[in-house]
N, CA, C and O of each residue as an XYZ file, in Angstrom:
796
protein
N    -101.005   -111.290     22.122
C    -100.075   -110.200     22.166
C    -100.836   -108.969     22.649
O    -101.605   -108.380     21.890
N    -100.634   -108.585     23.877
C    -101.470   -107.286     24.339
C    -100.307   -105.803     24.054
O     -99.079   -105.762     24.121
N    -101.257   -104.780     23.747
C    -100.025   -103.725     23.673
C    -101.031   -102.813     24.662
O    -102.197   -102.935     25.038
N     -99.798   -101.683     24.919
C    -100.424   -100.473     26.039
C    -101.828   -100.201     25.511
O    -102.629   -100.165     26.445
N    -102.294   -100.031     24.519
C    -103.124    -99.466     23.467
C    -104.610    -99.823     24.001
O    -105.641    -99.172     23.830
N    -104.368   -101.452     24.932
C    -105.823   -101.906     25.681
C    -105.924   -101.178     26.841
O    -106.986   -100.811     27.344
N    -104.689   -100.942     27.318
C    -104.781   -100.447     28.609
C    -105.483    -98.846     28.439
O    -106.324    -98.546     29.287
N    -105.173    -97.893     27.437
C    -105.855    -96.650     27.425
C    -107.645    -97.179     27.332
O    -108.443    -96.590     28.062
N    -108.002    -97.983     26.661
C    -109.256    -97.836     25.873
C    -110.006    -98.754     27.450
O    -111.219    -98.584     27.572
N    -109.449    -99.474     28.335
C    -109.670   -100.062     29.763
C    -109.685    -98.196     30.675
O    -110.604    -97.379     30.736
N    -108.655    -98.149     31.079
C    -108.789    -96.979     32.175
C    -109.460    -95.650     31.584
O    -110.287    -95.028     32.249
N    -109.028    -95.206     30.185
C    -109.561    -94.086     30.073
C    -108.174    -92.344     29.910
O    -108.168    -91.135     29.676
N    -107.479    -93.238     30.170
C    -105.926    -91.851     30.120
C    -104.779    -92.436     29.599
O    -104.508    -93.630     29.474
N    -104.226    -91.579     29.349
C    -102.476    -91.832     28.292
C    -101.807    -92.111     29.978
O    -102.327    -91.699     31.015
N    -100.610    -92.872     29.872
C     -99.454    -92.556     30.530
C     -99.434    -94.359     31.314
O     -99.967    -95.427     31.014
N     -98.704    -93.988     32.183
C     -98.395    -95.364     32.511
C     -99.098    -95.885     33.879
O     -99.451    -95.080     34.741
N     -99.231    -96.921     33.984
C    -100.398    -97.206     35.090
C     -99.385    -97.639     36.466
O     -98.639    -98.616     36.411
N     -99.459    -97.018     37.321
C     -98.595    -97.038     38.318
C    -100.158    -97.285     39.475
O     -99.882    -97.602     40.632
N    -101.343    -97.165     39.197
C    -102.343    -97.437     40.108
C    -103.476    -96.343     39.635
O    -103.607    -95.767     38.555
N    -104.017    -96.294     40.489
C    -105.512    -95.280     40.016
C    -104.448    -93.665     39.553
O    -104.420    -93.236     38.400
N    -103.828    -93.135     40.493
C    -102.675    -91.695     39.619
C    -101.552    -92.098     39.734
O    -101.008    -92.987     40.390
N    -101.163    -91.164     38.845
C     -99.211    -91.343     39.187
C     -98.598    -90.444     39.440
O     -99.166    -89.507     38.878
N     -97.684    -90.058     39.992
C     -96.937    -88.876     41.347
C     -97.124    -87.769     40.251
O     -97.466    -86.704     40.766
N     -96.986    -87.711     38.761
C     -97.222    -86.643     38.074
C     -98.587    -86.028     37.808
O     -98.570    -84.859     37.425
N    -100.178    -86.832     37.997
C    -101.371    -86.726     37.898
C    -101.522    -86.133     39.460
O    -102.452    -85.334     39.353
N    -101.095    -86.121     40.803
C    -101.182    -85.565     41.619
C    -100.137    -83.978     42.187
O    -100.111    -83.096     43.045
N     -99.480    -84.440     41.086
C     -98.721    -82.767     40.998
C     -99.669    -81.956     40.156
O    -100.598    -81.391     40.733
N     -99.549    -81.851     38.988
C    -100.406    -80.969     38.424
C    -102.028    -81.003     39.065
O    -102.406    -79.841     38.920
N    -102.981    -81.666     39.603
C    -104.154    -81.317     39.932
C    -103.614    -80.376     41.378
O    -104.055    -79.230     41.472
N    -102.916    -80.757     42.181
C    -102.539    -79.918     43.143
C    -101.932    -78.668     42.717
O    -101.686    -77.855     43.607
N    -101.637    -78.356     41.468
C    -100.941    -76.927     41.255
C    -102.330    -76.314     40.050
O    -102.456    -75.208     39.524
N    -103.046    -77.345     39.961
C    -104.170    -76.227     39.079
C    -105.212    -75.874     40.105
O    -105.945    -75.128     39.455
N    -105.741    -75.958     41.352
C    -106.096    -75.514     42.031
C    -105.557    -74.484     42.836
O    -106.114    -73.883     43.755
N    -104.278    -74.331     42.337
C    -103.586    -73.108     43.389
C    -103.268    -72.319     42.476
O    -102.650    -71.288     42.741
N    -103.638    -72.659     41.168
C    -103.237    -71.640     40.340
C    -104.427    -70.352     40.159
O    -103.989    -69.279     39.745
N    -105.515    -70.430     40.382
C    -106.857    -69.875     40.005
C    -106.739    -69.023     41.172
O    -107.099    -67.865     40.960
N    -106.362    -69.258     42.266
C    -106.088    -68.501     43.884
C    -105.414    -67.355     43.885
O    -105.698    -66.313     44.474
N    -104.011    -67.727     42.822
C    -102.856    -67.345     43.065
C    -102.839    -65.816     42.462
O    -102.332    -64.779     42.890
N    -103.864    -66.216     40.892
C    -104.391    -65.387     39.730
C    -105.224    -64.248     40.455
O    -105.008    -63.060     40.217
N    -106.413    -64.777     41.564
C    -107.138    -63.697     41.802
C    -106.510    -62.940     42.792
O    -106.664    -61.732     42.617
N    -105.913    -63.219     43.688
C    -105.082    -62.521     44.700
C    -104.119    -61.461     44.032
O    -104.046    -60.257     44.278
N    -103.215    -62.405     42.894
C    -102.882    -60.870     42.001
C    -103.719    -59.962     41.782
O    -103.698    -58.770     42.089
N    -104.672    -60.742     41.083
C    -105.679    -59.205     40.517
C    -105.991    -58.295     41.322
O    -106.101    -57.113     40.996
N    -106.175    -58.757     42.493
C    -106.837    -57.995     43.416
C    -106.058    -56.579     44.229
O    -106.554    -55.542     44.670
N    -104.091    -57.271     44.172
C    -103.653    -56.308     44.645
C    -103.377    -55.553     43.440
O    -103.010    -54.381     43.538
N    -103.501    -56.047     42.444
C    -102.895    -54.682     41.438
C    -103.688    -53.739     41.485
O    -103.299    -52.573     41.563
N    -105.541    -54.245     41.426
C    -106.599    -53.354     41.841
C    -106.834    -52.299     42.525
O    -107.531    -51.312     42.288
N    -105.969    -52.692     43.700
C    -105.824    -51.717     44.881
C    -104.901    -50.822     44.825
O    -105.063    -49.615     45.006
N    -103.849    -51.404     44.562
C    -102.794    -50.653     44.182
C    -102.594    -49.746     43.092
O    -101.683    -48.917     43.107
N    -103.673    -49.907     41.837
C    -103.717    -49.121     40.819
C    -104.739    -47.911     41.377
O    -104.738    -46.785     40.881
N    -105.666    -48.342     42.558
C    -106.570    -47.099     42.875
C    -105.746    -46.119     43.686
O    -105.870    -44.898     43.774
N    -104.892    -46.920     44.247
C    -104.176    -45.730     45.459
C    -103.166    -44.705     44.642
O    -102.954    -43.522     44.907
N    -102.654    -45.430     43.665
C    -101.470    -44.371     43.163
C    -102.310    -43.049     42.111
O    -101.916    -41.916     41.833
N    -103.651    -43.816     41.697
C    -104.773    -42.682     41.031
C    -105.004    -41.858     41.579
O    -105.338    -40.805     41.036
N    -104.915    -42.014     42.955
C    -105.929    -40.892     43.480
C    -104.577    -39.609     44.179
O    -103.419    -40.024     44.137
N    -104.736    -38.594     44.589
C    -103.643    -37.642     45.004
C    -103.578    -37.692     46.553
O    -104.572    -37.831     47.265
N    -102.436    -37.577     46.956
C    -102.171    -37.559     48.035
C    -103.064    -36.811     49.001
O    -103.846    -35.990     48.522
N    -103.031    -37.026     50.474
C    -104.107    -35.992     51.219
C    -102.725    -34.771     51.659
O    -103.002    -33.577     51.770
N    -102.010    -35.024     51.764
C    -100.577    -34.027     52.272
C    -100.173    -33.572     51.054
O     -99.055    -33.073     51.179
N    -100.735    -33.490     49.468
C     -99.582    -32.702     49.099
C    -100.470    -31.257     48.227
O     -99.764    -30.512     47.547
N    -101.847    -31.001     48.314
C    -102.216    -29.843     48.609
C    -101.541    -28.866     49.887
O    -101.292    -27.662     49.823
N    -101.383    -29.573     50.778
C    -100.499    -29.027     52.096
C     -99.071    -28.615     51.752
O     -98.675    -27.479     52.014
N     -98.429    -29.368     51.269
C     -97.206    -29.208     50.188
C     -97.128    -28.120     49.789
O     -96.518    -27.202     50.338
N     -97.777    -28.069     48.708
C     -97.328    -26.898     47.264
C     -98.268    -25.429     48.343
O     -98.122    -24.244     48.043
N     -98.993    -25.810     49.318
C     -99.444    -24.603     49.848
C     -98.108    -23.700     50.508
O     -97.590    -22.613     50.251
N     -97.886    -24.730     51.441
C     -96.854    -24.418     52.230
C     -95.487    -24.157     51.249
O     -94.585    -23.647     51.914
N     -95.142    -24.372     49.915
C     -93.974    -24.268     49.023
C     -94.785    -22.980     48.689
O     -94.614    -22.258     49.671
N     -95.348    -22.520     48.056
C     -96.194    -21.455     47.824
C     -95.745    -20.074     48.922
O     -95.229    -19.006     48.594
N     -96.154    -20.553     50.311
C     -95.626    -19.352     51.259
C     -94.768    -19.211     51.809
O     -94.541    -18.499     52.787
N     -94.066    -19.989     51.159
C     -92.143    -19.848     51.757
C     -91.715    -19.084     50.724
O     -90.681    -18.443     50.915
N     -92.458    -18.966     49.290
C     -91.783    -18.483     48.239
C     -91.606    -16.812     48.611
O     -92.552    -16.168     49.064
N     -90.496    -16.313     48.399
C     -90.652    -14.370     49.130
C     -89.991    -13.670     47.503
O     -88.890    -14.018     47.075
N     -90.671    -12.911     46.949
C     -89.968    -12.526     46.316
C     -88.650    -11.271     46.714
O     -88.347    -10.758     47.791
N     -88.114    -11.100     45.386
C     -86.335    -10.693     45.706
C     -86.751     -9.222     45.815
O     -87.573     -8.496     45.256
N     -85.925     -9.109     46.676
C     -85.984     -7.474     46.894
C     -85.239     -6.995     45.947
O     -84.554     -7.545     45.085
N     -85.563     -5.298     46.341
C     -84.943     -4.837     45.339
C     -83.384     -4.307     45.097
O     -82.680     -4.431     46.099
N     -82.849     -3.839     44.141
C     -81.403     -3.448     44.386
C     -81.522     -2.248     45.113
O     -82.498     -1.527     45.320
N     -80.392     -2.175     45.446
C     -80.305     -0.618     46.460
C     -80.346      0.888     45.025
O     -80.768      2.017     45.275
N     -79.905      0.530     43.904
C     -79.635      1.182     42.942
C     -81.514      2.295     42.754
O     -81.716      3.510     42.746
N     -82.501      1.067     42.637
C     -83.175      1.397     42.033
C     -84.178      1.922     43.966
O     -85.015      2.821     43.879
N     -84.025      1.520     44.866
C     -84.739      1.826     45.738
C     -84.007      3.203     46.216
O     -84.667      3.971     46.916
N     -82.994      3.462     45.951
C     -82.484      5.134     46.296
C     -82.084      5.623     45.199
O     -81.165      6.442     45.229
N     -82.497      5.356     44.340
C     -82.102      6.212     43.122
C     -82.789      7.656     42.602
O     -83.368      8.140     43.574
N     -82.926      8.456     41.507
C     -84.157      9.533     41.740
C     -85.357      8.900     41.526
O     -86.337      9.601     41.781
N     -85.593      7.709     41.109
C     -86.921      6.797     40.988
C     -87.501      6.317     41.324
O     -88.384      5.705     40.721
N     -87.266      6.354     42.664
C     -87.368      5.231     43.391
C     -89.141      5.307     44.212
O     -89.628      4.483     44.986
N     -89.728      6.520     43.715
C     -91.150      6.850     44.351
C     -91.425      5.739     42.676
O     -92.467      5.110     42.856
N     -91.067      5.536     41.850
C     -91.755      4.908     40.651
C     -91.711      3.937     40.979
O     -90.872      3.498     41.766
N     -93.080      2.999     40.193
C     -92.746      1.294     40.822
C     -92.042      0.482     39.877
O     -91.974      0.999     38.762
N     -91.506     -0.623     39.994
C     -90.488     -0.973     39.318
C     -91.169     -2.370     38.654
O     -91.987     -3.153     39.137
N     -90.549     -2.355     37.467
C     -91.493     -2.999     36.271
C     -90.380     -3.791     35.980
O     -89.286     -3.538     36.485
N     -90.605     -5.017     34.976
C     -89.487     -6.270     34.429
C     -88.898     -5.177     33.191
O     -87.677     -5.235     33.053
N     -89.707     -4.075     32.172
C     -89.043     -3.984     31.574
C     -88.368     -2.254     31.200
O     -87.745     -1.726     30.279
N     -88.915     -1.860     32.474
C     -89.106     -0.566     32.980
C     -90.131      0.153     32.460
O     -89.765      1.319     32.607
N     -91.067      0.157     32.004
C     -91.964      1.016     31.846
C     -93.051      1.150     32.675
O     -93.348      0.163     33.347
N     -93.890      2.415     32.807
C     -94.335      2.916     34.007
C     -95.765      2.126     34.286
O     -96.218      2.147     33.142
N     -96.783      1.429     35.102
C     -97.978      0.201     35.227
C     -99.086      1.528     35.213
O     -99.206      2.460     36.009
N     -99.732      1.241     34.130
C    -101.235      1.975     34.076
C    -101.459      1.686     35.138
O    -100.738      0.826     35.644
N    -102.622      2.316     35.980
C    -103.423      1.987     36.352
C    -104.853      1.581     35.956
O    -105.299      2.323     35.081
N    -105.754      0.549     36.379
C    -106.559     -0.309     35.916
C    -107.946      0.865     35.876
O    -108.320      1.708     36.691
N    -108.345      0.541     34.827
C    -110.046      1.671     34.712
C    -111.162      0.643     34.887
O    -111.505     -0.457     34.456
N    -111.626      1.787     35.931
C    -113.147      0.970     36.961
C    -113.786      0.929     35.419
O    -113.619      1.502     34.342
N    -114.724     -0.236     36.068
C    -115.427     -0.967     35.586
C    -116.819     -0.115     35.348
O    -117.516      0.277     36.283
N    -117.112      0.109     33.990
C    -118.590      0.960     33.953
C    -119.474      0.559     34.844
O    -120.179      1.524     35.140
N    -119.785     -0.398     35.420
C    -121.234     -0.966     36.279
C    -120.382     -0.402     37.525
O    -120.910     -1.005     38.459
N    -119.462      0.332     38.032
C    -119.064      0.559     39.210
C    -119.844      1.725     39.159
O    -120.320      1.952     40.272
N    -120.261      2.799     38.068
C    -120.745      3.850     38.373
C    -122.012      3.933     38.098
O    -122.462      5.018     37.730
N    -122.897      2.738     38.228
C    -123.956      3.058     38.085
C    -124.982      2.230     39.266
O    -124.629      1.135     39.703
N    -126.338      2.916     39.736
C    -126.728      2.591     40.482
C    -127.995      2.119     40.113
O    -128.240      2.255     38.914
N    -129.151      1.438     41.015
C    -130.593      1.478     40.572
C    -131.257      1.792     41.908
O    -131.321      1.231     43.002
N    -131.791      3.073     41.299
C    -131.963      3.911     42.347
C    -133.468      3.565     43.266
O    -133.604      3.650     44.486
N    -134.441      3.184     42.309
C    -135.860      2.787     42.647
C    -136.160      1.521     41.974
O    -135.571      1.400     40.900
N    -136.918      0.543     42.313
C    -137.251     -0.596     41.664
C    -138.455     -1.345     42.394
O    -138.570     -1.369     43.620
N    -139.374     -1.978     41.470
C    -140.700     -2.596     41.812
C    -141.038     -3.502     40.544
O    -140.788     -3.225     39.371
N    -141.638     -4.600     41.016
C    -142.072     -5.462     40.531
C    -143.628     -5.988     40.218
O    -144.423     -5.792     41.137
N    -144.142     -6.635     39.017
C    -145.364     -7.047     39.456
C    -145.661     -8.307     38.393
O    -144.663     -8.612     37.741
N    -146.769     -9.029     38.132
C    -146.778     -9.863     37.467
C    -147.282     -9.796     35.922
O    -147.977     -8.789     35.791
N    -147.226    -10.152     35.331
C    -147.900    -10.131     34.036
C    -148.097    -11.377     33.047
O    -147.267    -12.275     33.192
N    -148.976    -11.542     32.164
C    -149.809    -12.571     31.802
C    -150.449    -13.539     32.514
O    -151.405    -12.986     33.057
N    -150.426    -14.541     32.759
C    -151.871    -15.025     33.504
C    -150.474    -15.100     35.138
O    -150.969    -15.777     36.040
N    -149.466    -14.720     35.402
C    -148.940    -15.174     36.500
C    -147.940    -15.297     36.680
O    -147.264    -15.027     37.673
N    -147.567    -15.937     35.273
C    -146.217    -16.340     35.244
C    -145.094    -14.859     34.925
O    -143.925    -15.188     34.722
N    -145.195    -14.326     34.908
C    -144.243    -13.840     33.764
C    -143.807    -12.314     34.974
O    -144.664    -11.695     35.604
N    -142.764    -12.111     35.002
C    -141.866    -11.557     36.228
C    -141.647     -9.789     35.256
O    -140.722     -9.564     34.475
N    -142.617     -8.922     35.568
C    -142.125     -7.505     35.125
C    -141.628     -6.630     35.552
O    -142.409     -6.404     36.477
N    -140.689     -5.693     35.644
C    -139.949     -5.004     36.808
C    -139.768     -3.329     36.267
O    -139.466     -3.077     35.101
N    -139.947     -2.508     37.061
C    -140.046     -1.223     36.596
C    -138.664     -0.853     37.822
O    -138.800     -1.109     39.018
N    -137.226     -0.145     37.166
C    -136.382      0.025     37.263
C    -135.798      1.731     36.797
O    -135.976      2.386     35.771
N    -134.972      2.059     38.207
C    -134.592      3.759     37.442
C    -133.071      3.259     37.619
O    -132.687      2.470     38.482
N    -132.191      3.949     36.514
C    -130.518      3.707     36.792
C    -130.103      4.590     36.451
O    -130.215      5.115     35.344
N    -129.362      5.025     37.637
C    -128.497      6.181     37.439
C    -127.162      6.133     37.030
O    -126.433      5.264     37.508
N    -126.696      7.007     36.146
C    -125.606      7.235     35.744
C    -124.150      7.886     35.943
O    -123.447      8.409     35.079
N    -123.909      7.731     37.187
C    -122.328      8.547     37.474
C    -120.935      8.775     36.642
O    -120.023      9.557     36.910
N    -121.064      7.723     35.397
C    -119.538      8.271     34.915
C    -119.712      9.474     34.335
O    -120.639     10.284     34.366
N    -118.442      9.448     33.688
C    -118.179     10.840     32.803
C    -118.544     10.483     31.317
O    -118.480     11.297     30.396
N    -118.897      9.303     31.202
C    -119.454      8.542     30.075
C    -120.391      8.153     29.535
O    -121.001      8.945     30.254
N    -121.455      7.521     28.726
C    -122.915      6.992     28.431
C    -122.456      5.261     28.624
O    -121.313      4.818     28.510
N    -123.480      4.619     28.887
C    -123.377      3.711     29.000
C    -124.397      2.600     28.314
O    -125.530      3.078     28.356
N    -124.405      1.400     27.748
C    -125.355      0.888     26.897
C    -125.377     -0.897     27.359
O    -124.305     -1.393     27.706
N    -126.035     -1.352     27.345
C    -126.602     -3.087     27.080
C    -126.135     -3.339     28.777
O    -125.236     -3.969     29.334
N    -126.924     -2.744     29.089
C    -126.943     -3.042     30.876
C    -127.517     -4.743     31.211
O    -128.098     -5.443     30.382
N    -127.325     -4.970     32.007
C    -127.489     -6.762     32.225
C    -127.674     -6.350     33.555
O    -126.771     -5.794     34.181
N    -128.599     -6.545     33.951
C    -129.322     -6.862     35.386
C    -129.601     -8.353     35.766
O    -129.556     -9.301     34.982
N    -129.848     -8.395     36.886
C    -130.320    -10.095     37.691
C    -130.834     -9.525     38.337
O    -130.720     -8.303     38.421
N    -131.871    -10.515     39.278
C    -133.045    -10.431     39.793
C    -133.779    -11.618     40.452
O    -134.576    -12.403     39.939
N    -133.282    -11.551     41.802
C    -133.371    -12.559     42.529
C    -134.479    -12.591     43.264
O    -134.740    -11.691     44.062
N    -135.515    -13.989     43.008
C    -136.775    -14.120     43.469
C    -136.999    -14.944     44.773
O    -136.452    -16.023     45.003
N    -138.004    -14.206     45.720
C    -137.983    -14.893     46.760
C    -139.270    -15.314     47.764
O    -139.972    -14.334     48.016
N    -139.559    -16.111     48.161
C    -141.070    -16.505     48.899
C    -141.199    -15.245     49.927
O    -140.253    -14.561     50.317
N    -142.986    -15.035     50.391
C    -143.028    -13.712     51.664
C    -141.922    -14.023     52.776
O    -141.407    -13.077     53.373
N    -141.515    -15.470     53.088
C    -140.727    -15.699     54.330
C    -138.877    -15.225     53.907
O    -137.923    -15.085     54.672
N    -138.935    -15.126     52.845
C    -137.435    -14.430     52.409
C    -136.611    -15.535     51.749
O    -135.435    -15.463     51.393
N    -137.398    -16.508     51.657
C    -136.668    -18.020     50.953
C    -136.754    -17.802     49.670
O    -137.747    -17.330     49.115
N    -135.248    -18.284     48.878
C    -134.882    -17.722     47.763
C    -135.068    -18.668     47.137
O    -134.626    -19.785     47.406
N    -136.195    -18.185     45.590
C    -136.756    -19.061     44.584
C    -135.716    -19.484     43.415
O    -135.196    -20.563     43.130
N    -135.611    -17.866     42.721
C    -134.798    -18.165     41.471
C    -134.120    -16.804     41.412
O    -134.024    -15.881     42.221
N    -133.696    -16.997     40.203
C    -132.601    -15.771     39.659
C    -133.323    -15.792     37.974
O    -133.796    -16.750     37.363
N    -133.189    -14.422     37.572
C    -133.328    -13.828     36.334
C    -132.490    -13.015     35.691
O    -132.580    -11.789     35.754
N    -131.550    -13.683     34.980
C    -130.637    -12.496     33.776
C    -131.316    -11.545     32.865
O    -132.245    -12.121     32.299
N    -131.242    -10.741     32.636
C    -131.718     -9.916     31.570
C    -131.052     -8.642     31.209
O    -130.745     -7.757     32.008
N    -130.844     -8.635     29.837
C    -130.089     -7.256     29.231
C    -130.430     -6.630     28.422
O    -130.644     -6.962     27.256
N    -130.551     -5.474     28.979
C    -131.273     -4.326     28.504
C    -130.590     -3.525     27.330
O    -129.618     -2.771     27.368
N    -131.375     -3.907     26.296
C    -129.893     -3.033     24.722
C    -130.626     -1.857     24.542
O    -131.400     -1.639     23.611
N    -130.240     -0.794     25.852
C    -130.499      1.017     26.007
C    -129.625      1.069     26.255
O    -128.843      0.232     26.708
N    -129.471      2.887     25.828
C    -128.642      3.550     26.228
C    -128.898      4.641     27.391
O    -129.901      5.355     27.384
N    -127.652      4.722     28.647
C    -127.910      5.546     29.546
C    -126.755      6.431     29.594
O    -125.574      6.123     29.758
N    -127.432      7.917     29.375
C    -126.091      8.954     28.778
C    -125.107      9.851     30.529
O    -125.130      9.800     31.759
N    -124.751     10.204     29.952
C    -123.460     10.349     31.110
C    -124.445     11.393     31.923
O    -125.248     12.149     31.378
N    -124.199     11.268     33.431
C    -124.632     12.085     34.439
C    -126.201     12.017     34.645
O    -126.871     12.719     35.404
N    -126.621     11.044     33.824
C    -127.831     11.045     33.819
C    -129.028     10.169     34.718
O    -128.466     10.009     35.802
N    -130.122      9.650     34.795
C    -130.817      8.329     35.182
C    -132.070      8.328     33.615
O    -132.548      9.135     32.816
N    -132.112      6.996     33.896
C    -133.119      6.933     32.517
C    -134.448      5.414     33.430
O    -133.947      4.358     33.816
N    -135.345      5.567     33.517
C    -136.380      4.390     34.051
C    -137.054      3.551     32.815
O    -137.475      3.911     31.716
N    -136.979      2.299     33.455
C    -137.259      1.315     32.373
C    -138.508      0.516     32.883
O    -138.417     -0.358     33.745
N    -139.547      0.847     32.349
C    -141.058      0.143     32.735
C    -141.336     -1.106     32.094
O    -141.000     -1.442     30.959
N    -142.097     -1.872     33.089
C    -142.510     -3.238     32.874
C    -141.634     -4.063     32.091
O    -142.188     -4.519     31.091
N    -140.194     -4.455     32.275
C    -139.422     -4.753     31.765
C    -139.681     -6.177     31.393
O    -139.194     -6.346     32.511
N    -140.001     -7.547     30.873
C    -140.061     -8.619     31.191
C    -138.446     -9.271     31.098
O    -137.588     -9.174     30.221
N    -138.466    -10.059     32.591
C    -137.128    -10.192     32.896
C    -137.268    -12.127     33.030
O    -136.242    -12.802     33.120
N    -138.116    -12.517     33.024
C    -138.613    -14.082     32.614
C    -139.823    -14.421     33.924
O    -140.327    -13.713     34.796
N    -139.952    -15.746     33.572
C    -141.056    -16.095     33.974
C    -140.615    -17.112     35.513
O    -139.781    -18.018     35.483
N    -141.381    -16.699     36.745
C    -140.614    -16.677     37.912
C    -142.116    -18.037     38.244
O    -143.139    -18.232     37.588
N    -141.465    -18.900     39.853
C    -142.655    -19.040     40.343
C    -144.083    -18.381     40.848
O    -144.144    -17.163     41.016
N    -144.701    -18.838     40.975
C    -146.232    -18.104     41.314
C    -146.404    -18.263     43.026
O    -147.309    -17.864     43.758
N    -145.068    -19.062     43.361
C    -144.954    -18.811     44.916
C    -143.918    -17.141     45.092
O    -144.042    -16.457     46.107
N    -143.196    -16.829     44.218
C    -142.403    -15.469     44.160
C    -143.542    -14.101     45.214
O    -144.758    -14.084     45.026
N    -143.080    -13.420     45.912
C    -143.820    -12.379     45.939
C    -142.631    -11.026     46.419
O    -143.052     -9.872     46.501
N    -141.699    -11.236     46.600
C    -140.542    -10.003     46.455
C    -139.500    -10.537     45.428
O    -139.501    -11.580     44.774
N    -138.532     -9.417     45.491
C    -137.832     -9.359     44.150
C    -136.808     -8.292     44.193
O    -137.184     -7.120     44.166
N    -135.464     -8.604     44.262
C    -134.218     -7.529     44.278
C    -133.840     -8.143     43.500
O    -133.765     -9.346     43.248
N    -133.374     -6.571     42.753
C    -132.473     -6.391     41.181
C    -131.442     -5.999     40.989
O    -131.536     -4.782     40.828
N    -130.264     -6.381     40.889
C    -129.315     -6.000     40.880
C    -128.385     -5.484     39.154
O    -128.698     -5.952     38.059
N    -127.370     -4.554     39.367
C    -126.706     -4.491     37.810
C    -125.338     -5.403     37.559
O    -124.703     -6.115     38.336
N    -125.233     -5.229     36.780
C    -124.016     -7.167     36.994
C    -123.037     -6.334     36.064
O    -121.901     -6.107     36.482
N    -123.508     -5.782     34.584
C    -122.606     -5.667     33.844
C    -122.877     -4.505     32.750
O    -124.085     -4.307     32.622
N    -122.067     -3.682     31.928
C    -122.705     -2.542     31.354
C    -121.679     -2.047     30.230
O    -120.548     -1.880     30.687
N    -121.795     -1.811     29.047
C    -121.082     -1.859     27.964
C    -120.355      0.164     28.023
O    -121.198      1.047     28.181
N    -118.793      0.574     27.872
C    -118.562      1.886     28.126
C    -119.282      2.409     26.347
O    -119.424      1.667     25.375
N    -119.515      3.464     26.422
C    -119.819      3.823     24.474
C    -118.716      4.981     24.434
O    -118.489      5.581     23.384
């Protein structure tokens, strides 16, 4: 009495012996090889397709530029452009626009300035006069100080702030200032004022 049961433990596979495969053992090996293909080709366009929609258009900086200078604002009513007000400028909630107050470092200058080295080389000292034009004193001046080779090639930059006071109408000179430590290729040096507290 033979049952299927010899036939697995003879060939080696479940199913029915129609010859070495059967029309279903040559379907599936033909669709698991096209399946691994099918998988990376997806991946690949989603890949692409996920980089392109990341990144921003090259035309729509051009866009919002060009939406930008079409924008005109609204003129005004005839009410308020011939009215007795009309030399006044016209505000969202009518009240009259300060005008903006210069900036303390607008009135001040540095009138003379020289440089030299100190400690074994390193170290960048600057003797500085600043004059004072407002109607005001002025305090914690912040200078820079841009270093540069004899050929005019620019080394470095130096912040430094000075916590003096410089009184109105006045100039006050500030000796051997140490403003930091520069290259030892440095041999000129312009100083400029950046910023300056009103008192």
């Amino acid at each position: 009495m033979s049952t299927g049961l010899s036939r697995i433990g003879l060939t080696g596979r479940l199913g029915f012996s129609n010859g070495p495969e059967g029309p279903a053992g040559k379907f599936f090996r033909s669709g698991f090889v096209w399946l691994p293909a099918a998988l990376i080709a997806g991946l690949g366009a989603w890949t692409l397709l996920s980089s392109y929609a990341s990144e921003p258009a090259e035309s729509e900086p051009a866009l919002r530029l060009a939406t930008a200078a079409v924008t005109v604002p609204p003129a005004p009513s005839p009410a308020v452009a011939f009215g007795p007000r009309a030399f006044d400028p016209p505000t969202a909630e009518g009240e009259a626009i300060v005008p903006e107050e210069t900036a303390p470092v607008d009135g001040l200058k540095i009138s003379s300035q020289y440089w030299r080295r100190g400690g074994l080389g390193s170290n960048a000292l600057v003797t500085f006069t600043v004059r004072n034009g407002n109607d005001y004193a002025v305090k914690d001046l912040e200078i820079t100080c841009a270093f540069a080779r004899r050929d005019g090639s620019h080394l470095t930059d130096r912040t430094r702030t000075v916590h003096d006071t410089v009184n109105m109408k006045s100039r006050k000179t500030f000796a051997r200032m140490h403003v930091g430590f520069v290259n030892i290729n440095a041999s000129k040096a312009k100083c400029s004022l950046v910023a300056a507290r009103h008192i």
